[in-house]
N, C-alpha and C positions, 0 to 999 in steps of 0.2 A: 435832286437827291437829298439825303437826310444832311451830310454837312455842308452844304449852300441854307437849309434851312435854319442850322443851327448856330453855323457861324459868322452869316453876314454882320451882325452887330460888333465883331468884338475887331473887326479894325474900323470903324466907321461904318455912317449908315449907307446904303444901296438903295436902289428902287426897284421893290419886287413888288407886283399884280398883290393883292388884299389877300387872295386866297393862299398866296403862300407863307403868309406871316404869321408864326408863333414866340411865343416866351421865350426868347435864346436864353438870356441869362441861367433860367428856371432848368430849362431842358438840358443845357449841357455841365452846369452842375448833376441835377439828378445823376444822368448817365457817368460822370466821372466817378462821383458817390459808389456809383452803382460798381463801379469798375474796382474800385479802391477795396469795398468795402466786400467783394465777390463773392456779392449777392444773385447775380444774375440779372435779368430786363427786368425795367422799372415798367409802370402804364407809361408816363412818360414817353417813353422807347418807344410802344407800340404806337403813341398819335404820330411818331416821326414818322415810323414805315408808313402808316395809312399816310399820313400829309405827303411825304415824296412822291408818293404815285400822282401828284397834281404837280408836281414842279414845273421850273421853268425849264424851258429846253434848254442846254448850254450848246454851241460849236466854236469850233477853233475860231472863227473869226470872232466871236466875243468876247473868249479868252485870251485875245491880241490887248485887249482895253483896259485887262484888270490886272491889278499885284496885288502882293502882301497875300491874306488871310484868304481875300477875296477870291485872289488866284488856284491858292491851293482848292477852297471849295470847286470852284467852277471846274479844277483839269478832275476833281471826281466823275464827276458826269459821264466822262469821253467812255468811247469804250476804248479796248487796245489798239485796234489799228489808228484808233484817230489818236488818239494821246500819241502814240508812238510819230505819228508825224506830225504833230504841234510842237512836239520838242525837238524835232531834225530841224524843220525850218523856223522856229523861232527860240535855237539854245540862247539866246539872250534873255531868253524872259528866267529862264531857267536859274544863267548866272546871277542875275539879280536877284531872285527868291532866296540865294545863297548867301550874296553878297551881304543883306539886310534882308534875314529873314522874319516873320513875325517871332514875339515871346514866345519862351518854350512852352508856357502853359499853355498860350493859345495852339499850337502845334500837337502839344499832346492831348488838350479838348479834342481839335480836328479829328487826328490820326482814331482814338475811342471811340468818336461816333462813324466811322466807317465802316460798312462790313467786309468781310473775307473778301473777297472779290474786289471792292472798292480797289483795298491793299495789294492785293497781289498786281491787279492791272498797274498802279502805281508802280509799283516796285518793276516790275518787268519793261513798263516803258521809261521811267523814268529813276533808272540803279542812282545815278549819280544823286539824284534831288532828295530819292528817299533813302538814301545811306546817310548824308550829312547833313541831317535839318534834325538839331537837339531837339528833343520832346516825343521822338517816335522812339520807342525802348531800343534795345542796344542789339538785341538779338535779332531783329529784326534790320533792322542798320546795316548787320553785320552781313545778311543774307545779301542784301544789295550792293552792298561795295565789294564784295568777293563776285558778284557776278561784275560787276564795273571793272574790277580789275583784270579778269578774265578776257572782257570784253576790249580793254585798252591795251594789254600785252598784244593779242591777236592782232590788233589794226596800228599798234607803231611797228611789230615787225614785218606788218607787208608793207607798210610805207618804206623803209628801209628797204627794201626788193625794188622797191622806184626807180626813178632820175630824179635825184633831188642835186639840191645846191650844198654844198658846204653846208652852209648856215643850219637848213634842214637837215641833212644828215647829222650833225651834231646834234640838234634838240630831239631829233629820235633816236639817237644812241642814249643821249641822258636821259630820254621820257624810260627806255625802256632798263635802263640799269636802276633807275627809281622804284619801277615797279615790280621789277625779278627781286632787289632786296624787301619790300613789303611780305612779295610768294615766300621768301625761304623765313621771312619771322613770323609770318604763321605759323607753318611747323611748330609744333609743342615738343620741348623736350622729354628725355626720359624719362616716364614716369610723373611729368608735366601736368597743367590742367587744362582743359580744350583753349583754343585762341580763339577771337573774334574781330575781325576789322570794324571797329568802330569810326574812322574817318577816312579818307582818302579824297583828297587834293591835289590833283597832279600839276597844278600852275605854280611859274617860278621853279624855285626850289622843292615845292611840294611840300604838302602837311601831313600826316600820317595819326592813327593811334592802333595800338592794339589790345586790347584788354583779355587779362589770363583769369580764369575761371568765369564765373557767371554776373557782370556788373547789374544787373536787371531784377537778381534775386540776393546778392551778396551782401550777408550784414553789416561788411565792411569792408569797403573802396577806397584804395591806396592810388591817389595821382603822382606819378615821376614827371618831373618837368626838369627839361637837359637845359644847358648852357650852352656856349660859345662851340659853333663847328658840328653842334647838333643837327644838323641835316638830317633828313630821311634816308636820302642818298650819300655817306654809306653808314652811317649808324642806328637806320631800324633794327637791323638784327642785333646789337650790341644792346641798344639798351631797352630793345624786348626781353637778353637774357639779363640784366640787371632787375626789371620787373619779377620775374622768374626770381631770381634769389631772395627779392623784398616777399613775394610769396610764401615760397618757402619757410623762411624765417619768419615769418606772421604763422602759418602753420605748426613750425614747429613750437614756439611759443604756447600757444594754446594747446601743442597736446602734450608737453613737459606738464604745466600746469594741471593737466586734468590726469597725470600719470601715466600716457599712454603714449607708445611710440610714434613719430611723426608720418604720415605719407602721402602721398601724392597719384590719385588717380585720374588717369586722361579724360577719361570717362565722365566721371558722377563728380558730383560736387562733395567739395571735400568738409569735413564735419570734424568737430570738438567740442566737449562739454563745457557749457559756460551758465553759471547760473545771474537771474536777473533781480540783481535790486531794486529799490524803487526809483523811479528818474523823474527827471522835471516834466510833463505835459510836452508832448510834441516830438521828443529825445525818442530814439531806438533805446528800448529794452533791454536790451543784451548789452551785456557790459561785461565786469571783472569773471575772469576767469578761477576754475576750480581750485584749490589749493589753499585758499581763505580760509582760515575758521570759520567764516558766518555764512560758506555756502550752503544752501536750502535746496536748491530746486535746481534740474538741471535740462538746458535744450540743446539740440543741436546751431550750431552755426557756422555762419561759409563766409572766405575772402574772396576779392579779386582786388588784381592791382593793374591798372591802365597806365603801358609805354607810351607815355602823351609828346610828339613831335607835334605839334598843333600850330607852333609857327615858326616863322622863317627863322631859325637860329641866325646868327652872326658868327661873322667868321674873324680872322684877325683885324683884319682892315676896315670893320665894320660895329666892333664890339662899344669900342667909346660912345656910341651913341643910343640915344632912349629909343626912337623911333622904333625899333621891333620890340622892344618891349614894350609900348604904349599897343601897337596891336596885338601883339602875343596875350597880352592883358585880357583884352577883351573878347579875343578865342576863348582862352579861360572860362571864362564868367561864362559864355552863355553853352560851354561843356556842363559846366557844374549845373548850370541853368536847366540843362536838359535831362540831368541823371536826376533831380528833388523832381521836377514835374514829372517823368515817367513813372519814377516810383511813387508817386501818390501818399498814401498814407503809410507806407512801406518804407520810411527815410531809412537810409544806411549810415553808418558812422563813416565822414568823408576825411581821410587825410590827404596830405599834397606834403611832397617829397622831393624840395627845390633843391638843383643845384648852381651854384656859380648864375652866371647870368639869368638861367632860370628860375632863383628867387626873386632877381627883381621882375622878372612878370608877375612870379605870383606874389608878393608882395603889393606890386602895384592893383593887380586883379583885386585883393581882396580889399585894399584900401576904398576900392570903387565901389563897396558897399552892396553889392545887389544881391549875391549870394555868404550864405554862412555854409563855412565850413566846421569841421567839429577838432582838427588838428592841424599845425602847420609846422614841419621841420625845415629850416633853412642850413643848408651846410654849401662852405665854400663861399660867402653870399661878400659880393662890392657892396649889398646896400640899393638901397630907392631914397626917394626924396622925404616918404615919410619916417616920422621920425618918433615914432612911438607903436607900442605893441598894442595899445588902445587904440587905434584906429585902424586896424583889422579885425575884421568880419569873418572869427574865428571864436567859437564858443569856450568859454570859461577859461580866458585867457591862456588855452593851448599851444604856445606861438614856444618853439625850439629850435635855439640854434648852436649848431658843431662848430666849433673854426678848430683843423689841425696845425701844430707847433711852425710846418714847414710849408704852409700854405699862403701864397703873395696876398691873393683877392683878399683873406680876413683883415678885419680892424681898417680896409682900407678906405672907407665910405665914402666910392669913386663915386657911385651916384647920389649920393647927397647926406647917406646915415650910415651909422654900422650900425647891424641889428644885434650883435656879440656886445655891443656898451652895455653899463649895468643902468645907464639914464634908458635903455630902451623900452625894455621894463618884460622880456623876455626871456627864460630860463634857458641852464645852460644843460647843452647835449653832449655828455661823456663822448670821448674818442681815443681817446692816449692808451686805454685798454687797460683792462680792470676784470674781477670775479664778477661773474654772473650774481644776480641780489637772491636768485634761487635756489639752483644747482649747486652755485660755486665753481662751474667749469671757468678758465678763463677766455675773456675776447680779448682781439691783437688789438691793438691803437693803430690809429691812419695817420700815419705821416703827411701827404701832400694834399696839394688840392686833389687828386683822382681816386682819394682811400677811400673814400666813405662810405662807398656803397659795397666795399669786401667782404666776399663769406668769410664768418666766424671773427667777424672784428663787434668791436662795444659800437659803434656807431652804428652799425647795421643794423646787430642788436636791439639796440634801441628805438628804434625808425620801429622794428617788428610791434617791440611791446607799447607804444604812442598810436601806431597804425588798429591796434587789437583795444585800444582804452584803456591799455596798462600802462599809464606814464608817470604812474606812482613808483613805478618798480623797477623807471629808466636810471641810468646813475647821470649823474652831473660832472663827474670829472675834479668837483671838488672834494679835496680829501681833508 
């Protein structure tokens, strides 16, 4: 098939017969090219199709011997019934593609040179594999893990119908109260913008995310990363609707600025005038919204913002320590890893919307260099070990942090810094509540660690206009 052809090279070499060897490099550039730039089939493309009809055969017992890259090429091949039982009797190979899966870039080469059919057999035999492997777009992610989750509701509550043990019956009463609060924060609220399950990890405590509006076409992607007690189970629905109000107020933002009432349809993707500067090579386009004097040109453009539970929160008894935030860390990174490589040449403006223990993941995430982000809000934030705003992998040194008056965690640099120091070299995020810099309406101030994210507070506020690339127009809380 065309991606065993394409992508044996990019985790190590294989031994394929002479006749099946072409230009990977070459080829699967072209087609991403090809994808990016939505042109349509390159010649390229066409030697793949003609060269696939010469492939190697693949079956399940060959694909017992391969991982990584290699693997995913090869379960292309199967058709449904055989894919579908390569993965019943060998889910190991599966949790391991998971576990340590290839780069997203290599994931999203793969998933581009597949056709319809490649995809969808994937997807139907293996929801679990192709809903949570970064690099395949989100919408599609999304189709699979809503059919997993379907599929996993169904079979822990007949297991529950069983003879089971204690033990058993416990982890399926928590498998399925996990997965009922995932069902009900789908749901979009009133007037809301469609949901998507973009991860689902039912092991442990479970990993979650859901993303509101469209992250695959959205010129701007707002990540929430919770803190301490943040479980899926019972806080997806809570701070799905937290995501919801950062929406929101990213919306309304943009259409105050452009003069026009704010709203919200379930439907279609939601739109505000914003005209486009010139920006650095690389940088999304879309920038400062309407209301400038020197607006010229006007397009449309769209938010989404992702409820990211991606790892195992900490709970009281568990918070003193780094360990889930050294994984949580690295969930992060290869999230973000997978939203730049799907979107191609299509970068969105990315920010991340830490709180409390969940800054120091992402703190720690971004420290580890592999991805750039374009903003990063910290509110609530104990602190990581680094110890300056220069060693996050945060463009134009966008790095803001909140701490409210009656809030324990600020200044408290349990994990090794405060990022609120002015040695940090981090600006400071208004919260005590103050006039709008536009309207003039006013926002409330947050008193404790859990205000931050309040409708109609300056700190929310502000998160909107940093989240939108107006962090020109956030206040600072200095008077």
């Amino acid at each position: 098939m065309t991606a065993s052809l394409a992508l044996a090279g990019l985790s190590g070499p294989v031994s394929m017969p002479e006749y099946t060897q072409i230009s990977v490099h070459q080829t699967v550039s072209t087609r991403v090219s090809d994808r990016q730039g939505d042109v349509g089939a390159s010649p390229a493309w066409t030697q793949l199709e003609v060269q696939a009809a010469a492939a190697v055969d693949i079956d399940a017992a060959k694909l017992r011997t391969m991982a990584g890259s290699n693997l995913l090429v090869g379960m292309s091949h199967l058709a449904l019934a055989d894919l579908a039982g390569f993965a019943a009797e060998y889910p190991t190979h599966i949790d391991t593609l998971l576990t340590a899966p290839p780069e997203a870039s290599v994931v999203s080469a793969w998933w581009t040179l597949l056709d319809p059919i490649q995809r969808a057999t994937l997807a139907a035999a293996t929801p679990r594999l192709v809903g949570n492997l970064d690099g395949v777009p989100l919408a599609q992610r999304s189709r699979a893990n809503e059919n997993y989750l379907r599929e996993s509701l169904v079979e822990a509550n007949r297991a529950l119908e069983g003879n089971l043990s204690d033990a058993d019956a416990n982890r399926q009463t928590r498998l399925v109260a996990m997965l009922t609060q995932v069902s009900l924060a789908l749901h979009p609220s009133d007037g809301g913008p469609k949901r998507s399950l973009i991860l689902l990890d039912t092991s442990g405590s479970g990993r979650a995310a859901i993303a509101l509006g469209n992250p695959d076409t959205a010129d701007y992607i707002g990540y929430l990363v919770p803190g301490m007690n943040y479980q899926v189970e019972p806080q997806m629905v809570n701070w799905t609707t937290v995501a919801d109000d950062v929406y929101r107020e990213e919306m309304a933002v943009l259409a105050v600025r452009d003069g026009a009432p704010a709203s919200s349809e379930p439907a279609t993707a939601q739109t505000a005038s914003v005209h486009a500067p010139v920006t650095a090579a690389g940088s999304n386009p879309v920038r400062l919204v309407t209301g400038y004097p020197d607006a010229v040109a006007t397009r449309a453009t769209t938010v989404a913002t992702i409820a990211w539970i991606g790892y195992e929160a900490p709970d009281l008894f568990s918070v003193g320590g780094r360990d889930r935030a050294v994984a949580g860390a690295g969930f992060l990174e290869t999230s973000w890893a997978g939203v730049r490589a799907s979107r191609g040449g299509d970068q969105p403006f990315i920010s991340v919307f830490a709180h409390s223990y969940g800054s120091t993941v992402s703190l720690m995430a971004l420290a580890n260099g592999s991805v750039e982000v374009d903003a990063l809000v910290v509110v609530g934030s104990p602190g990581s070990e680094i110890q300056s705003a220069d060693r996050l992998k945060v463009a134009g040194g966008n790095v803001f942090v909140g701490k409210a008056d009656w809030d324990p965690a600020v200044n408290s640099a349990f994990f090794g810094s405060d990022p609120g120091a002015s040695s940090y070299g981090a600006r400071a995020l208004g919260v005590s509540g103050a006039a709008d810099a536009v309207t003039g309406d006013w926002l409330d101030g947050s008193i404790g660690h859990n205000d931050y994210f309040k409708p109609g507070s300056e700190s929310l506020h502000n998160m909107a206009l940093i989240g939108t690339d107006n962090a020109d127009l956030a206040t600072d809380g200095i008077e």
